[in-house]
BAZAGU-338606 format. One record per residue: residue number from 0; x, y, z of N, C-alpha, C in turn; residue in one letter. Coordinates in steps of 0.2 Angstrom, whole numbers, plus 5000, padded with zeros to 4 digits. Layout:
residues N
TORBA  num   n_x   n_y   n_z  ca_x  ca_y  ca_z   c_x   c_y   c_z  residuo
TORBA  NUM     X     Y     Z     X     Y     Z     X     Y     Z        a
...
end
This chain:
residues 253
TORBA  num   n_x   n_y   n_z  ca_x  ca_y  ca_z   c_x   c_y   c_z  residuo
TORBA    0  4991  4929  5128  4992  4934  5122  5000  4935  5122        x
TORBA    1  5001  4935  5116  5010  4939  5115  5012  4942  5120        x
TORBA    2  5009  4948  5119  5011  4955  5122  5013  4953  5132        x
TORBA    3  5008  4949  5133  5009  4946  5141  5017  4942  5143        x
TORBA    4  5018  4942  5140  5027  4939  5139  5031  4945  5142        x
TORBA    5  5029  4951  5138  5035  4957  5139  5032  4961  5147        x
TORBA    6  5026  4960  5148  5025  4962  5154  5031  4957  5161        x
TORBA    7  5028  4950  5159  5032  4946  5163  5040  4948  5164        x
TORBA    8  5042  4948  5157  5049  4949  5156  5051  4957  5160        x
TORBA    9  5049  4963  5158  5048  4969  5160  5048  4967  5170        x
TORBA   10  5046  4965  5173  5042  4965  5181  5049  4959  5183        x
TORBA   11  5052  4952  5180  5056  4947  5181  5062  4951  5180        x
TORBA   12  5063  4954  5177  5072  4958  5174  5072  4964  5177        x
TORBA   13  5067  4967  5182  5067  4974  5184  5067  4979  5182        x
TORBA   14  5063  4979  5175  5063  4983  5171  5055  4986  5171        x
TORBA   15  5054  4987  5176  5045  4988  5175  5042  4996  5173        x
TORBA   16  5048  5001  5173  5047  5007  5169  5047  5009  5161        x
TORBA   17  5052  5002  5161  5053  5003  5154  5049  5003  5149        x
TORBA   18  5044  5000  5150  5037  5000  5145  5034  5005  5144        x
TORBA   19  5033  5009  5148  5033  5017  5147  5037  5019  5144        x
TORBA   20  5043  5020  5141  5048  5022  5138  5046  5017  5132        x
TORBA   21  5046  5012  5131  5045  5009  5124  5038  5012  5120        x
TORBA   22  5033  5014  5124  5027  5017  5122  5029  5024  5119        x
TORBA   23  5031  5028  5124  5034  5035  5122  5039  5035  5116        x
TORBA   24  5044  5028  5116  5048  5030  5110  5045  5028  5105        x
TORBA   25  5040  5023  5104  5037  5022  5098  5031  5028  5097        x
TORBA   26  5029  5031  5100  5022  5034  5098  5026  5043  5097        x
TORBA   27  5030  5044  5098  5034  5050  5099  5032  5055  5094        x
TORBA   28  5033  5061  5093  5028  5064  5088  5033  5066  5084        x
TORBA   29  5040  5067  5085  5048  5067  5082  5047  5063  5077        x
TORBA   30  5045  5063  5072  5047  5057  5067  5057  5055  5067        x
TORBA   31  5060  5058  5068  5068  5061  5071  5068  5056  5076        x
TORBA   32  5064  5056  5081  5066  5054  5087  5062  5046  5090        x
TORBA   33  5057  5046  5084  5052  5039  5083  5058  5034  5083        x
TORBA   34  5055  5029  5087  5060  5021  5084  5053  5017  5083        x
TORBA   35  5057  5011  5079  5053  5007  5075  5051  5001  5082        x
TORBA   36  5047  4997  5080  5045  4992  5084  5052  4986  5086        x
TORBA   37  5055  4986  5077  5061  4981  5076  5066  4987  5080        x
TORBA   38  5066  4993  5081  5074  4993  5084  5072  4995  5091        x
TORBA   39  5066  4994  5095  5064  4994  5099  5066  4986  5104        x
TORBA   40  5065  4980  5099  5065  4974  5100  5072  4972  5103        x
TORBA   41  5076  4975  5098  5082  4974  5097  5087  4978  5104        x
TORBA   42  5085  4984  5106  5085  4986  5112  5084  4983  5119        x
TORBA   43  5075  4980  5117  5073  4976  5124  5077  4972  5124        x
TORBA   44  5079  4968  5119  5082  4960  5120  5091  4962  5122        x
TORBA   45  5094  4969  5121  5100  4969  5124  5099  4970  5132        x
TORBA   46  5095  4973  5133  5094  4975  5140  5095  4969  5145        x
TORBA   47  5087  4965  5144  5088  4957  5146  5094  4954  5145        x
TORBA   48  5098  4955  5141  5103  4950  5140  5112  4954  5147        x
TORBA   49  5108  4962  5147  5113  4965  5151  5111  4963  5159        x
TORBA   50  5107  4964  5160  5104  4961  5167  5104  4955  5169        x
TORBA   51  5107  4951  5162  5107  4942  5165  5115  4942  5169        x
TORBA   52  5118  4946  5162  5127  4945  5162  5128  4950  5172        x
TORBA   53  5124  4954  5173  5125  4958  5178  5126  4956  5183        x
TORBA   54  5118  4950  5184  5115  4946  5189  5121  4941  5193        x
TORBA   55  5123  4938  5186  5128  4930  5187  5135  4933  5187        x
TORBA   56  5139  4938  5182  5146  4939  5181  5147  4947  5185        x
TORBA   57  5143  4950  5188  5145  4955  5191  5148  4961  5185        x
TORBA   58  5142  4960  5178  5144  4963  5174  5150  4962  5168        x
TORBA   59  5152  4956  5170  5158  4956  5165  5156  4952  5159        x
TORBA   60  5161  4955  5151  5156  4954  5146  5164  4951  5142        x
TORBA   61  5162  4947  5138  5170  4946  5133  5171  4952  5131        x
TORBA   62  5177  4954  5129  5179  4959  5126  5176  4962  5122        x
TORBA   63  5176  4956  5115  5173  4959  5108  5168  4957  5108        x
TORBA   64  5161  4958  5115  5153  4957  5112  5152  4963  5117        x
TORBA   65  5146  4966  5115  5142  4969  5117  5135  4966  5119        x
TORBA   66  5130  4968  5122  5122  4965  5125  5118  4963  5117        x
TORBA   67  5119  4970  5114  5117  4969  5107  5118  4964  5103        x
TORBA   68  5125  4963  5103  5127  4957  5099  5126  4951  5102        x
TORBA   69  5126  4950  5108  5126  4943  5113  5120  4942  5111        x
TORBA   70  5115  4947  5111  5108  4944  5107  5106  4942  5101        x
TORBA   71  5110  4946  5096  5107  4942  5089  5113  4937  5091        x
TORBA   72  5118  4934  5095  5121  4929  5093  5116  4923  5097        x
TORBA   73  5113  4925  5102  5109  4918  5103  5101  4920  5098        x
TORBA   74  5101  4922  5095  5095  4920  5091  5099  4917  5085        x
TORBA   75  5104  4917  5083  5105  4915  5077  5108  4906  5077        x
TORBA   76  5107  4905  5074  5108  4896  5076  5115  4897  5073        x
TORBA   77  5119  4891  5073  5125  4889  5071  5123  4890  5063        x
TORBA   78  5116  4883  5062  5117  4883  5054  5115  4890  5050        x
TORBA   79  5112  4894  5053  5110  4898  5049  5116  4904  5049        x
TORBA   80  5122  4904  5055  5127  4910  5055  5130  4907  5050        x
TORBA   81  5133  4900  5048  5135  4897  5042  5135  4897  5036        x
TORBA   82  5127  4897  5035  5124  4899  5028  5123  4907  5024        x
TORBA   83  5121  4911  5029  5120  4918  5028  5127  4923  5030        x
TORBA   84  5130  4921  5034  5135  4925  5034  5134  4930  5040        x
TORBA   85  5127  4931  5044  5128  4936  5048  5129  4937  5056        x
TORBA   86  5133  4930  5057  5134  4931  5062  5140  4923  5062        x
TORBA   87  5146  4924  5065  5151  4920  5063  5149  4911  5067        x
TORBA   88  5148  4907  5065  5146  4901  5067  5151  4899  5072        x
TORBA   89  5157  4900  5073  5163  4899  5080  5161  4904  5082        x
TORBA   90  5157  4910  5083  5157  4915  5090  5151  4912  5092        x
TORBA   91  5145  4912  5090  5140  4905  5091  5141  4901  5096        x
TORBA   92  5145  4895  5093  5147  4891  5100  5152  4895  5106        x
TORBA   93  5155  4897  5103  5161  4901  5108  5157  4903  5112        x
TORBA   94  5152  4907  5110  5149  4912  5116  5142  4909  5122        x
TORBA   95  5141  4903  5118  5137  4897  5121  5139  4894  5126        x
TORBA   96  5150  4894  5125  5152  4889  5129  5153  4893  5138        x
TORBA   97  5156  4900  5134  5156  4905  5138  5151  4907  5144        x
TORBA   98  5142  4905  5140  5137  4907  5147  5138  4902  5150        x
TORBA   99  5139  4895  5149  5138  4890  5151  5142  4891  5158        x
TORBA  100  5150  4894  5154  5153  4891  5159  5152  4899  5166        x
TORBA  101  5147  4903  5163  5145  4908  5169  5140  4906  5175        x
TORBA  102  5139  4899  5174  5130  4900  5176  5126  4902  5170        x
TORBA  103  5126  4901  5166  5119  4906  5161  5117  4901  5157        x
TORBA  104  5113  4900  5157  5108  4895  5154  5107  4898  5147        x
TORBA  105  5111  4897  5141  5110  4901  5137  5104  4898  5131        x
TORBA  106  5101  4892  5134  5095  4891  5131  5086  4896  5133        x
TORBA  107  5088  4895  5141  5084  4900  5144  5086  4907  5143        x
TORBA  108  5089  4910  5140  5090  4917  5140  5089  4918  5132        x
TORBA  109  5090  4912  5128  5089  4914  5120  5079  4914  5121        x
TORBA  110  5076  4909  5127  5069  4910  5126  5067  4916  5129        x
TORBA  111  5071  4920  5132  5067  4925  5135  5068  4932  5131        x
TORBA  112  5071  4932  5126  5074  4935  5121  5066  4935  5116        x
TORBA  113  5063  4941  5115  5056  4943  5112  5058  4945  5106        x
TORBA  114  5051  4943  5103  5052  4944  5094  5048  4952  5092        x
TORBA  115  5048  4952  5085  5045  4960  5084  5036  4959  5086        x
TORBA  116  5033  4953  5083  5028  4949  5084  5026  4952  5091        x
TORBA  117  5030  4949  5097  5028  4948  5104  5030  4957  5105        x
TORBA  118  5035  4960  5105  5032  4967  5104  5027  4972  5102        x
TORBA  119  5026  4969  5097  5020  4975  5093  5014  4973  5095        x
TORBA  120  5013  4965  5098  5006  4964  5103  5006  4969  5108        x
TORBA  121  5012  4967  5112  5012  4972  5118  5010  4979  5118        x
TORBA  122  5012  4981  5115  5013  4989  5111  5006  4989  5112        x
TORBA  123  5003  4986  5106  4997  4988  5103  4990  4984  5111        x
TORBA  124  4991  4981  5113  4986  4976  5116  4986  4977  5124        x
TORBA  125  4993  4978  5129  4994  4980  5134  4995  4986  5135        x
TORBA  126  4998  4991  5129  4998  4997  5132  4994  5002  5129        x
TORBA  127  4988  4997  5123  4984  5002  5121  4988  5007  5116        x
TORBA  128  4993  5005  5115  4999  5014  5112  4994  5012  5103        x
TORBA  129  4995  5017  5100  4995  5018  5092  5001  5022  5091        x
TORBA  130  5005  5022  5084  5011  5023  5082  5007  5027  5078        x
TORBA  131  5010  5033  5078  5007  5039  5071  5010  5036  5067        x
TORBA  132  5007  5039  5060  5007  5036  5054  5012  5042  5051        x
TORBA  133  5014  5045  5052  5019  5051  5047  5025  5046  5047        x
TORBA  134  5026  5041  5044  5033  5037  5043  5036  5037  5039        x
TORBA  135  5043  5039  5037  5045  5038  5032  5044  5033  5026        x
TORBA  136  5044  5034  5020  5043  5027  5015  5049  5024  5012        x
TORBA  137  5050  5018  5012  5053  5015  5013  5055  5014  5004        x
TORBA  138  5061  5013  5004  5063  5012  4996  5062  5006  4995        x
TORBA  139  5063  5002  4988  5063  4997  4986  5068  4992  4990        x
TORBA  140  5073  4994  4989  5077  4989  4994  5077  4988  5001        x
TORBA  141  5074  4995  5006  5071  4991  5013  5066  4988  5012        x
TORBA  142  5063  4988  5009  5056  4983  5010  5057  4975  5005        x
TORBA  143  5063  4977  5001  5064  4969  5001  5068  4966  5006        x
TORBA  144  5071  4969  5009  5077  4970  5014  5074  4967  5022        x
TORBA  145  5069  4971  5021  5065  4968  5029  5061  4963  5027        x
TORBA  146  5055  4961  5021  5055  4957  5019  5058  4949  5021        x
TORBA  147  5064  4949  5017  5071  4945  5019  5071  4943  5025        x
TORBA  148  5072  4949  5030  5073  4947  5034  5068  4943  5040        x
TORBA  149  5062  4945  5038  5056  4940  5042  5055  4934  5041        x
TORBA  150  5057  4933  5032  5058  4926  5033  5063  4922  5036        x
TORBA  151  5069  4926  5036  5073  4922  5039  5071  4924  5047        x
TORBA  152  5070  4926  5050  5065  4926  5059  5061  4920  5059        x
TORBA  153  5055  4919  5055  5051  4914  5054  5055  4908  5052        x
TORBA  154  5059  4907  5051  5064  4901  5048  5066  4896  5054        x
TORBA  155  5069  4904  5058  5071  4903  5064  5067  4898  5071        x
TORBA  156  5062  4902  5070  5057  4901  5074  5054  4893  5074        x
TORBA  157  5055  4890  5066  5053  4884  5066  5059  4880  5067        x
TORBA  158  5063  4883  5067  5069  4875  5069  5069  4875  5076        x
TORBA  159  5069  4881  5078  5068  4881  5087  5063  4876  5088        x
TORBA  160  5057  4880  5087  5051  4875  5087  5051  4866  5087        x
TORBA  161  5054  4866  5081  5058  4856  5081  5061  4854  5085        x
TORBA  162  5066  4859  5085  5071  4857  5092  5070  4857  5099        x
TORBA  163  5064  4860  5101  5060  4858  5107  5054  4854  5107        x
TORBA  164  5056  4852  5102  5050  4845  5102  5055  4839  5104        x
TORBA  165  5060  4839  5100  5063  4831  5102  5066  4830  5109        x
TORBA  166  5064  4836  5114  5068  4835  5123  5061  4832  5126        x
TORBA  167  5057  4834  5126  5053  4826  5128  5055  4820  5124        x
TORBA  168  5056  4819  5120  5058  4812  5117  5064  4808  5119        x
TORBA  169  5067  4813  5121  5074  4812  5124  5072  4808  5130        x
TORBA  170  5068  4812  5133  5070  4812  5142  5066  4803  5142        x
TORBA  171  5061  4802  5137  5059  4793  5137  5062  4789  5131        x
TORBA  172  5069  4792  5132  5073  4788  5128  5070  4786  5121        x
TORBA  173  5067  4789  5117  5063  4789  5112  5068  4791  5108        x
TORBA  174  5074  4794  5107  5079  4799  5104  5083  4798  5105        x
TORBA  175  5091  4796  5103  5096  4799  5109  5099  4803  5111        x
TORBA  176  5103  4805  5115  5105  4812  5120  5108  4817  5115        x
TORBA  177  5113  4815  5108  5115  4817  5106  5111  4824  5102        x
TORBA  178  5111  4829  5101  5107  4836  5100  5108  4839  5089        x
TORBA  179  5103  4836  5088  5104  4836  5080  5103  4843  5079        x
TORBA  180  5104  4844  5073  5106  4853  5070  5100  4852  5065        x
TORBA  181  5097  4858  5067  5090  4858  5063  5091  4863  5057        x
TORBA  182  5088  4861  5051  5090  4866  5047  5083  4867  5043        x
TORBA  183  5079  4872  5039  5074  4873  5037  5073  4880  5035        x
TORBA  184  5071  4879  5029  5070  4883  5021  5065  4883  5019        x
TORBA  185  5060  4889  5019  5055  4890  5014  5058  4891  5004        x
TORBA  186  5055  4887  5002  5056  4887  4995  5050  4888  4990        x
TORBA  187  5050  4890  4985  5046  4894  4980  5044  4888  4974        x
TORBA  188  5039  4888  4971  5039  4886  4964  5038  4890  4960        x
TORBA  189  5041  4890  4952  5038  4896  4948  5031  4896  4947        x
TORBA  190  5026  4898  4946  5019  4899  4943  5020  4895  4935        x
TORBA  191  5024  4898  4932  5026  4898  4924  5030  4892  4922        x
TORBA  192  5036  4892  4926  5039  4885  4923  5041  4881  4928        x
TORBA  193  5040  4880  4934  5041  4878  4940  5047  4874  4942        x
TORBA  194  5052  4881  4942  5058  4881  4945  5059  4882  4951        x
TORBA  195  5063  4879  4956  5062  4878  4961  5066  4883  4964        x
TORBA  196  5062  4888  4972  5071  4893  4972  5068  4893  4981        x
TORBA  197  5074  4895  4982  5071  4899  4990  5068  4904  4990        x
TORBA  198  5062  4904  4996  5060  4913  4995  5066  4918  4997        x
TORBA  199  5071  4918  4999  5073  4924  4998  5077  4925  4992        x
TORBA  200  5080  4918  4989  5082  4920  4983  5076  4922  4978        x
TORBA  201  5068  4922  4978  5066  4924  4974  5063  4929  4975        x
TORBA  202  5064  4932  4982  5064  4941  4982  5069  4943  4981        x
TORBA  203  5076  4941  4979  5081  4945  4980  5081  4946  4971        x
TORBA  204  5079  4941  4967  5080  4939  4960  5073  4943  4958        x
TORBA  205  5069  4946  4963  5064  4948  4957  5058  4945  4955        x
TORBA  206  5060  4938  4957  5057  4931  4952  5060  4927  4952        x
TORBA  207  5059  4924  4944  5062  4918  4943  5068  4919  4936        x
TORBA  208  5070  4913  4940  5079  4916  4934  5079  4909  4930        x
TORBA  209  5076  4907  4929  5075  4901  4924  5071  4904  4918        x
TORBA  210  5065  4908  4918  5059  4909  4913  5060  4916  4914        x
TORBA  211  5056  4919  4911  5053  4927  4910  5048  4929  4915        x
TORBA  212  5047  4924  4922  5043  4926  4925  5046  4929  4931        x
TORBA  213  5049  4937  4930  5051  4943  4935  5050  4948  4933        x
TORBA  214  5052  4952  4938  5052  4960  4936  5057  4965  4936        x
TORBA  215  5064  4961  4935  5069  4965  4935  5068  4970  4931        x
TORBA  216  5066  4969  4924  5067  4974  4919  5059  4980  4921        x
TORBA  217  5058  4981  4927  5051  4985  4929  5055  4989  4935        x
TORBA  218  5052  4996  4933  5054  5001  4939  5051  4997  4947        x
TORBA  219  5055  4999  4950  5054  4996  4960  5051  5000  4963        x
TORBA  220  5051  5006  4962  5048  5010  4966  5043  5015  4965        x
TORBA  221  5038  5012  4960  5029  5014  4960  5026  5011  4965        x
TORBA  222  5028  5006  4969  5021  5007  4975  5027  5007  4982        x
TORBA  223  5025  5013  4987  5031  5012  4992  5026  5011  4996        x
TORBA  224  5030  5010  5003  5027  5008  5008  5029  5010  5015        x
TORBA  225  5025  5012  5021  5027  5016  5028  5030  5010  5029        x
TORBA  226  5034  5012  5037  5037  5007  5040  5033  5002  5046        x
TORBA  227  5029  5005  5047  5021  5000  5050  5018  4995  5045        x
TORBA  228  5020  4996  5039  5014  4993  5035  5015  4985  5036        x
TORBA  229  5011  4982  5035  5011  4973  5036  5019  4970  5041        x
TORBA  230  5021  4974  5046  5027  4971  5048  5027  4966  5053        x
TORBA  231  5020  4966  5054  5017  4961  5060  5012  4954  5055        x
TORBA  232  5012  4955  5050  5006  4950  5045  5010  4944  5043        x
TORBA  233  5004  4940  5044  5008  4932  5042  5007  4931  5035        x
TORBA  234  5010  4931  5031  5008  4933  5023  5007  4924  5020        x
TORBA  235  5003  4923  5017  5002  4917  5011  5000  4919  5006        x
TORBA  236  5002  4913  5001  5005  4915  4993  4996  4909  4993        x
TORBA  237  4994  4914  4986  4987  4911  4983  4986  4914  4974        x
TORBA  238  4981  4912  4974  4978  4914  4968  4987  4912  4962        x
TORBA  239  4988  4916  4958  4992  4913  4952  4999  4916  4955        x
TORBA  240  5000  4918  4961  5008  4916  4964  5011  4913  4963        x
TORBA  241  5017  4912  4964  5023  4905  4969  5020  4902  4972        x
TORBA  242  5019  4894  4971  5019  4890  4974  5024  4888  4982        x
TORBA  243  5019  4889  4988  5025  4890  4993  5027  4881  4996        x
TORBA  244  5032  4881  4998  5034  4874  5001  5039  4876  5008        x
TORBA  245  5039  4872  5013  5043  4873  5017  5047  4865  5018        x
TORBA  246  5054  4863  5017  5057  4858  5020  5061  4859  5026        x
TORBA  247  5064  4856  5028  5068  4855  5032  5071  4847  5032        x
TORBA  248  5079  4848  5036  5083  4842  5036  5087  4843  5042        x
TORBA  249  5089  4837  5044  5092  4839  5052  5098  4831  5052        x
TORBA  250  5104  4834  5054  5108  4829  5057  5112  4830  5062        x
TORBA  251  5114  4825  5065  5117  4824  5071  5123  4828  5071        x
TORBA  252  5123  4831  5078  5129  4837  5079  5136  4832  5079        x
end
């Protein structure tokens, strides 16, 4: 199961009280003092990233990164800090070259690095927790906003995924050594004219910007939504939706 990962990780990094603390800070009856599953995650994965830098550098960290940030900098690929802008594609490798040259295996430590998925198993499945439901609701723009963002996690997830396929192929010479940059895009069709867009441009658009099939000109905020709601659901498009496609393209580094 998921959740069996954060125990391993928790007991490996010496952190075996901390689950207790993630349970208490999620179930907390503070809605004040409640943290989310996502800023939970985001927590666990600095901590592991601080006990690695601890173990090998005696704590020494570059300047201008933090644990926090050393973590979303190994989740984010090159091509994606490129394309989206949210993390610089030179600190990326800069800070790649950097573990490398500490000892740190910075592919090993980006796979030890847990998702909201693998958290909220744990939560729910190892430590049995429930999250009360008094949550704040969420406006129109976080919930496109976290939306956005799961796609792009999921995006993520599958370039990882290809790019750990081709190192067996490697090692029987079926590939060569050289390490191609994986890139992959879920894309939409309109239902109505069948414009083709990315899903996040076609949440961020509302719709579709070719035809009249959106909702820009429609209030946002008639149906809201708690912060537990579907944060963990793997969502597919049916019935008279957007037609869903995923492609992907990959060239040599």
């Amino acid at each position: 199961m998921a959740g069996e990962k954060v125990s391993e990780l928790l007991s490996e990094y010496g952190l075996g009280d901390y689950g207790e603390e993630l349970e208490r800070r999620w179930t907390h009856p503070d809605p004040a003092r409640r943290k989310s599953v996502r800023e939970l995650t985001s927590e666990l994965n600095a901590k592991i990233v601080e006990r690695t830098i601890e173990r090998r550098t005696d704590g020494y960290l570059p300047v201008t990164q933090s644990p926090e940030k050393i973590a979303q900098i190994l989740k984010t690929g090159v091509s994606d800090a490129t394309e989206h802008d949210r993390v610089n594609a030179t600190d990326v490798v800069e800070f790649q070259n950097w573990l490398s040259e500490s000892d740190i295996d910075p592919e090993r430590l980006r796979k030890d690095l847990v998702s909201y998925v693998t958290l909220h198993s744990y939560l729910k499945e190892q430590r049995e927790a429930e999250s009360p439901r008094e949550r704040p609701d969420l406006t129109a723009e976080q919930a496109r906003a976290k939306k956005t963002e799961t796609i792009r996690e999921m995006r993520d997830k599958y370039a990882r995924y290809l790019q750990d396929r081709f190192e067996p192929l490697r090692n029987r010479n079926l590939l060569p050594e050289s390490t191609p940059e994986i890139f992959v895009e879920f894309n939409v069709s309109c239902p109505k004219c069948g414009a083709r867009h990315s899903a996040i441009e076609y949440i961020d658009n509302q719709g579709c910007t070719e035809c009249d099939e959106h909702t820009r000109d429609l209030p946002t905020d008639g149906n809201r939504e708690t912060l537990d709601t579907d944060e963990s659901e793997s969502e597919t498009t049916s019935g008279n939706g957007p037609t869903a496609e995923s492609s992907s393209r990959s060239r040599h580094s």
